[in-house]
C-alpha positions in Angstrom: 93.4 113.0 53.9 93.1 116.8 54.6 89.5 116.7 54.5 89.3 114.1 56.8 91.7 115.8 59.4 89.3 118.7 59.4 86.7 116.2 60.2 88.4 114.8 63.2 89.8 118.2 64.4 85.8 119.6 64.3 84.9 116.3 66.3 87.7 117.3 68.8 87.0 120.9 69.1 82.9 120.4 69.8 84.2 117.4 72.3 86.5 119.6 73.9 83.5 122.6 74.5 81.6 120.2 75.8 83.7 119.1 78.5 84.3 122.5 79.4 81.4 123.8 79.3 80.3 120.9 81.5 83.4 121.6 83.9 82.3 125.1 84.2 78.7 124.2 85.2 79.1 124.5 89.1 79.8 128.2 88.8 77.9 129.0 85.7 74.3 127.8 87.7 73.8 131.0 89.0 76.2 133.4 86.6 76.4 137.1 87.4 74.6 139.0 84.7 77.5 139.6 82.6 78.8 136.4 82.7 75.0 135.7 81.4 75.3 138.3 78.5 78.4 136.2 77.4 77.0 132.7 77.5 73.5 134.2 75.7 76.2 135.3 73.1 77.1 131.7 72.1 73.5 130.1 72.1 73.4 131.3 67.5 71.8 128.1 67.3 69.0 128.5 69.4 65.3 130.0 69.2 64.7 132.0 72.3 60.9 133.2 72.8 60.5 135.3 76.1 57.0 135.1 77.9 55.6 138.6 79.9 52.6 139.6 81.7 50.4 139.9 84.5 49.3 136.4 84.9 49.3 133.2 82.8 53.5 133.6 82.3 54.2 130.0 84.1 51.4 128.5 82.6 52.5 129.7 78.9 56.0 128.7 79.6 54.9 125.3 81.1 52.9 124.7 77.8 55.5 125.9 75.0 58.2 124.2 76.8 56.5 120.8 76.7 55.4 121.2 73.0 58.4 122.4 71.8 60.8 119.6 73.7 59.1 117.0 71.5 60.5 118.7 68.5 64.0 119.5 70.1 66.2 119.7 72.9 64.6 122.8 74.6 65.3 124.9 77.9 63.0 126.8 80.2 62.2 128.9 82.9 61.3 126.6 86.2 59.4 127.4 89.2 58.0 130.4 88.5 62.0 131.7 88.9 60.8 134.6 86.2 63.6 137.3 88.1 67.2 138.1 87.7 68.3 134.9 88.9 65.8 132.7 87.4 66.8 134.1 83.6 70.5 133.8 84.3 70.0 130.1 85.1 68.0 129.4 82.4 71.1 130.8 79.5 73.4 128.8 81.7 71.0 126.1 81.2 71.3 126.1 77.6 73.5 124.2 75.5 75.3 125.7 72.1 75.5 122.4 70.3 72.4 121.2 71.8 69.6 123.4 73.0 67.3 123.8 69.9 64.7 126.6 71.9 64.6 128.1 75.2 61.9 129.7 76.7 62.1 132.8 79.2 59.2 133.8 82.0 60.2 137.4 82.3 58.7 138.8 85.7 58.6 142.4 87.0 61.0 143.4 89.7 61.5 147.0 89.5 61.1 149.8 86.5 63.4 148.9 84.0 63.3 145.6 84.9 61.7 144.0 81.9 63.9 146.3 79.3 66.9 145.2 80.9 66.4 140.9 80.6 65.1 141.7 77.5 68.5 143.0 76.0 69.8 139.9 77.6 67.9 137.3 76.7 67.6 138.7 73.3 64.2 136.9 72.5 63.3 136.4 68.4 59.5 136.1 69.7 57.8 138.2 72.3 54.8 137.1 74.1 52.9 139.5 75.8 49.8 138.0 77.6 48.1 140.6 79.8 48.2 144.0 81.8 46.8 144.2 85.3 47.0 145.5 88.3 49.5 144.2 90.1 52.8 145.4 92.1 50.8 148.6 92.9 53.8 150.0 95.4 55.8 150.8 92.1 53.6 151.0 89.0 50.5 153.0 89.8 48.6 152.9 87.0 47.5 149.8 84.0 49.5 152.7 81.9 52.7 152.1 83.5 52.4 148.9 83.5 51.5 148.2 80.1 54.6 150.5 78.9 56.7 148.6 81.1 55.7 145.3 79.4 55.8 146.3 76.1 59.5 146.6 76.6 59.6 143.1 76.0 59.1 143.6 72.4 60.2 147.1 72.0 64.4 145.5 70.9 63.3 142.5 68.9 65.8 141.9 66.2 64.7 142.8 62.5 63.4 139.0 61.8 61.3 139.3 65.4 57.8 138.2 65.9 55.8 139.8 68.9 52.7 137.4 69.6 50.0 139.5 71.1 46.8 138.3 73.0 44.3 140.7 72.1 41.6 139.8 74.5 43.9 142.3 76.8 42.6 146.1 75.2 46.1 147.3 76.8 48.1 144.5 75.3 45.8 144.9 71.7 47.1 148.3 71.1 51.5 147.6 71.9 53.4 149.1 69.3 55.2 146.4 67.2 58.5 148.1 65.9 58.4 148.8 62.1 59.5 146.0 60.3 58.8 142.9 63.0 56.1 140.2 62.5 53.1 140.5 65.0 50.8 137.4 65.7 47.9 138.0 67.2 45.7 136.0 68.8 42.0 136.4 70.8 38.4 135.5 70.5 37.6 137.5 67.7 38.0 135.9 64.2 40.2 139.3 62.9 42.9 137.9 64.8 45.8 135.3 63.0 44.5 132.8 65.6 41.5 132.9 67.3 39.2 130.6 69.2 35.7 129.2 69.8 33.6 127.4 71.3 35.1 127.5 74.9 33.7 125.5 77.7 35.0 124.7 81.2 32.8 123.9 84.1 33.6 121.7 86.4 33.5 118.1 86.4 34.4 119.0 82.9 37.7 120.8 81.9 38.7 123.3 79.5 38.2 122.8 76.0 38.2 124.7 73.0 38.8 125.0 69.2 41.4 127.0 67.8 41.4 128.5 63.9 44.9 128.4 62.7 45.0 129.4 58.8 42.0 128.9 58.3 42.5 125.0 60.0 39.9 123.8 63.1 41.7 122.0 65.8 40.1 120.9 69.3 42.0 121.7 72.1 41.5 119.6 75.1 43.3 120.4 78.6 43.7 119.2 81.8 43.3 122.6 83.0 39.9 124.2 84.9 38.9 128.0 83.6 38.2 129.9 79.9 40.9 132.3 81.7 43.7 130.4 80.7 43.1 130.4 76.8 45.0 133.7 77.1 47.5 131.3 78.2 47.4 128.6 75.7 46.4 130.3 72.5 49.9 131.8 72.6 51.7 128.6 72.8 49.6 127.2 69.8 50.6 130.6 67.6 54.2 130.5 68.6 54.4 126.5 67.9 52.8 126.7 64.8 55.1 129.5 63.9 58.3 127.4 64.3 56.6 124.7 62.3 55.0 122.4 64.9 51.6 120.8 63.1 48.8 121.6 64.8 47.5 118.0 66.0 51.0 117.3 67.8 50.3 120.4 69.6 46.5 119.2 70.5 48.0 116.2 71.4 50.9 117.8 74.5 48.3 120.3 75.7 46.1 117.0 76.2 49.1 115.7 78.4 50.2 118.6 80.4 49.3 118.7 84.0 47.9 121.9 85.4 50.7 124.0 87.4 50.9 122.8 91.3 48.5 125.2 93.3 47.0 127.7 90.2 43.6 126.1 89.8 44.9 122.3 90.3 41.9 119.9 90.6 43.1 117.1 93.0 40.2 114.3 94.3 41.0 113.3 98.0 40.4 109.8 99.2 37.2 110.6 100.7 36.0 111.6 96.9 35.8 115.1 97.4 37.8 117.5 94.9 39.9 120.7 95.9 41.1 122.9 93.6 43.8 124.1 94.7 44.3 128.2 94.1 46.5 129.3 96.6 49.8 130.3 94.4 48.2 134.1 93.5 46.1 135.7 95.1 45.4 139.2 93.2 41.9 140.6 93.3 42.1 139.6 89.2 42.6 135.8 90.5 40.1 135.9 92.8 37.5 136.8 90.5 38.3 134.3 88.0 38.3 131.7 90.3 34.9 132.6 91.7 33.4 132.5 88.4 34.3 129.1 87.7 33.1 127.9 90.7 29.9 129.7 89.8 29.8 127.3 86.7 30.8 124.4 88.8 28.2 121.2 89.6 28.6 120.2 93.3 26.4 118.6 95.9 28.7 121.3 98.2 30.9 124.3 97.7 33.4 125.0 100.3 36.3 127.9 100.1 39.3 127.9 102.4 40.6 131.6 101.9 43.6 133.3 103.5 44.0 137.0 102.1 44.5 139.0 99.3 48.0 140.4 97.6 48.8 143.8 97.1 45.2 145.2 98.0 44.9 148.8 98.6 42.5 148.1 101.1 42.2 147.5 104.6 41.9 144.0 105.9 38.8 144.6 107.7 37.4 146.2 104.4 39.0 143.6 101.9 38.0 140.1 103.7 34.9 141.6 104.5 34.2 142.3 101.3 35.5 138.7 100.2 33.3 137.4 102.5 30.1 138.7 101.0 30.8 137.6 97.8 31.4 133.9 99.2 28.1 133.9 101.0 26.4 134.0 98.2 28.5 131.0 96.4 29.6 128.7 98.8 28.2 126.6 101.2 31.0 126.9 103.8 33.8 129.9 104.0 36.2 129.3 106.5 39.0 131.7 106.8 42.6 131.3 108.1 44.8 133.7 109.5 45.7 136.7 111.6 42.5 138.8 110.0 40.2 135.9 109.2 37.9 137.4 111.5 37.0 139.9 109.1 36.1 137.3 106.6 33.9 135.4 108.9 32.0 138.6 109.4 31.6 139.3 105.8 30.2 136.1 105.1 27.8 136.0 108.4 26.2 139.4 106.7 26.3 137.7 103.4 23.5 135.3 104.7 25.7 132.3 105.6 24.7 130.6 108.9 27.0 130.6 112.3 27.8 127.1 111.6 29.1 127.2 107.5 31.3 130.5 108.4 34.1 129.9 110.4 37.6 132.0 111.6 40.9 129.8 112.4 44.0 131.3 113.3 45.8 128.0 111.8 45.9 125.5 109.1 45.5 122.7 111.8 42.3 124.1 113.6 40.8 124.6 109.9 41.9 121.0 108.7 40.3 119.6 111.7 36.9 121.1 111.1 37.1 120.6 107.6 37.9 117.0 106.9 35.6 115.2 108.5 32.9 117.3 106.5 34.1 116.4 103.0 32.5 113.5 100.6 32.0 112.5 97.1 30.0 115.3 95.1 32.2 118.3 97.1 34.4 120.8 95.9 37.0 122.9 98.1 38.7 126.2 96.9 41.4 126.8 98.0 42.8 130.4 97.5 45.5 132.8 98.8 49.1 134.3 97.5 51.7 131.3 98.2 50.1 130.7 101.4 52.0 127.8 102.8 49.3 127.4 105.5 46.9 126.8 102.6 49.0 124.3 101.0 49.4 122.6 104.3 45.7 122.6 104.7 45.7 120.8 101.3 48.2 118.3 102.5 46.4 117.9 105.9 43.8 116.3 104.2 46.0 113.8 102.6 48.1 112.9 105.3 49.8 113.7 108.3 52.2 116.9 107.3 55.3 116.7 109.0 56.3 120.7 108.2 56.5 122.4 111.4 57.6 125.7 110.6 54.5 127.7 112.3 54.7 131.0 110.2 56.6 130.5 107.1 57.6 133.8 104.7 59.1 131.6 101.6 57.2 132.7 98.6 56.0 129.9 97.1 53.9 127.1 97.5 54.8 123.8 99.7 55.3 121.7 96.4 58.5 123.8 95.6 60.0 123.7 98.9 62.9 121.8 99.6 62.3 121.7 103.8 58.9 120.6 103.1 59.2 117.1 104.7 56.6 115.5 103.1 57.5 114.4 99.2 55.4 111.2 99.3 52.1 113.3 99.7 53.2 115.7 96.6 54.3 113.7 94.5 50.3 111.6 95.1 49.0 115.0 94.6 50.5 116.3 92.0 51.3 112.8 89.7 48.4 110.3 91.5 45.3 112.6 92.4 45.2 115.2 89.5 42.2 115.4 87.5 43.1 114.3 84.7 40.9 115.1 81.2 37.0 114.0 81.2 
């Protein structure tokens, strides 16, 4: 009889959390830090992996999330919400009796920044992805901005693994804290897990075998770009860690769609194919993107550009410089924005004829001259940093958009905006139109 009292008292104890846990979830969805630190404090049950670096975070924590939430109930970072605000959601997120892993995107905001979530997430794996130049008003060198990353595994616990991607020389050489686990993971065969025979050029989308323990398994993705194995490999190490076999994780990546607007490949109704690349638009991401496109088979290339992020240069000096580079690449380069002039010019130096480079202060001038020239066999880039006139460009070409904010500052794309007024056209994009894998 005792026993079974315990029993029921148990029962009433985890029904009774529950309900106020759930009763305390209106003020708990954005919890001061503190109030974070405490909730974090009850999650003993779950595995918490924390993702960091320069790019590929979103994409990483897209990936793990969706491989490990086939295995258990499992919480992540959404929308790219890597900051202060976004990791306190995510812990409040979380359920003690429920949530089996959660997975962190850990962003840079300010020095410090990085140390500080990492005490309160309290990760048992790191990931560290890359070091690049980015945020250059605060840390001025790769230098700081390595050491600033490495903070992520500088307080794992005794029992922590740090996964690092060694095709990044500044991420190869992190110190792991004596005592910790390190994975590491790359091209070269040294590594724990490595990779081979990459391909990705378009009409055909990334592929790849990974080595695992000595174990072959071909990854195929619905993503465009050898770039984002320093994405994926990670995902693979850290799901094979926590025991995930290696063909159930071939068989998500196969299913995951590629992040909205970071090298999305979407076919328009007239049968031509934009991919989208106007999330991020770093000097880094512009190169990468560029290079697949050199890979890519087209009857036409066309890129849609808006500016660069963070540049040290000036515009006339940066666009122009953009602008040569596309001459020699694309067929068209049309430029939008208050300096697309520049870009024009470039390109017209570059070789490209009056006609094929084109200025346009809007999204609507550039849609109109643009659509009408797009058919089966052509491929549109479309690249900036979270330029909403780029994304509305996209749209344009589906439909009519109905946004008519004329210069909008939210950073992010039009898929994650809640006043963008057109929901039918994303959700065609983004669940209809995607590429999906060859």
């Amino acid at each position: 009889m005792g026993v079974a009292n315990t029993g029921n008292d148990l029962v009433a104890v985890k029904i009774l959390l529950r309900k106020s846990w759930d009763a305390l979830q209106p003020a708990l969805r954005k919890p001061r830090w503190w109030v974070a630190g405490i909730l974090r404090s009850f999650l003993w049950r779950t595995t918490v992996v924390a993702i960091t670096g320069s790019n590929g975070k979103t994409t990483a924590t897209r990936y793990l999330a969706a491989i490990l939430s086939t295995q258990a109930p499992t919480q992540w970072t959404r929308l790219n919400r890597n900051s202060q605000g976004g990791i306190t959601e995510t812990i409040a997120f979380c359920r003690p009796w429920k949530t089996r892993y959660a997975v962190f995107e850990v962003g840079f905001g300010e020095l410090g920044s990085i140390r500080r979530a990492a005490r309160l997430i309290r990760p048992h794996l790191s990931v560290v992805l890359s070091v690049l130049r980015e945020h250059r008003l605060v840390l001025k060198s790769l230098e700081t901005t390595a050491r600033e990353k490495a903070e992520l595994i500088a307080g794992l616990p005794e029992n922590g693994v740090a996964v690092l991607n060694t095709d990044d020389p500044w991420v190869a050489k992190m110190p792991v804290p004596q005592g910790r686990t390190s994975i590491r993971v790359g091209a070269s065969p040294g590594n724990d897990v490595w990779y081979e025979n990459a391909e990705s050029a378009w009409p055909h989308m990334l592929r790849f075998t990974a080595v695992v323990d000595g174990a072959r398994q071909e990854i195929r993705t619905r993503m465009l770009g050898v770039h984002w194995i320093g994405s994926i490999l990670p995902c693979i190490a850290v799901a094979h860690h926590l025991g995930v076999p290696l063909e159930e994780i071939a068989r998500v990546i196969e299913e995951v769609p590629p992040y909205p607007a970071r090298m999305q490949p979407v076919r328009l109704p007239s049968g031509a194919v934009v991919i989208r690349d106007e999330f991020k638009g770093t000097r880094h991401t512009v190169d990468v993107a560029f290079d697949e496109l050199r890979r890519a088979r087209a009857s036409r290339k066309f890129l849609v550009f808006g500016d660069l992020w963070q540049s040290a240069l000036e515009p006339r000096e940066r666009l122009g410089e953009v602008g040569r580079e596309a001459a020699e690449l694309f067929d068209y380069a049309i430029f939008i924005g208050d300096n697309a002039r520049y870009g024009m010019a470039g390109s017209l130096k570059g070789g490209l004829a009056q006609d094929r480079a084109r200025a346009f202060p809007d999204y609507q001038s550039a849609a109109r001259f643009l659509k009408p020239l797009l058919g089966p066999g052509d491929v549109v880039l479309t690249k900036a940093d979270r330029n909403n006139q780029l994304s509305r460009l996209f749209y344009s070409l589906l439909g009519e958009v109905r946004c008519t904010i004329p210069l909008c500052d939210r950073p992010m794309v039009c898929d994650d905006c809640r006043e963008f007024r057109n929901p039918e056209l994303v959700q065609q994009a983004n669940e209809q139109l995607s590429v999906r894998v060859d």
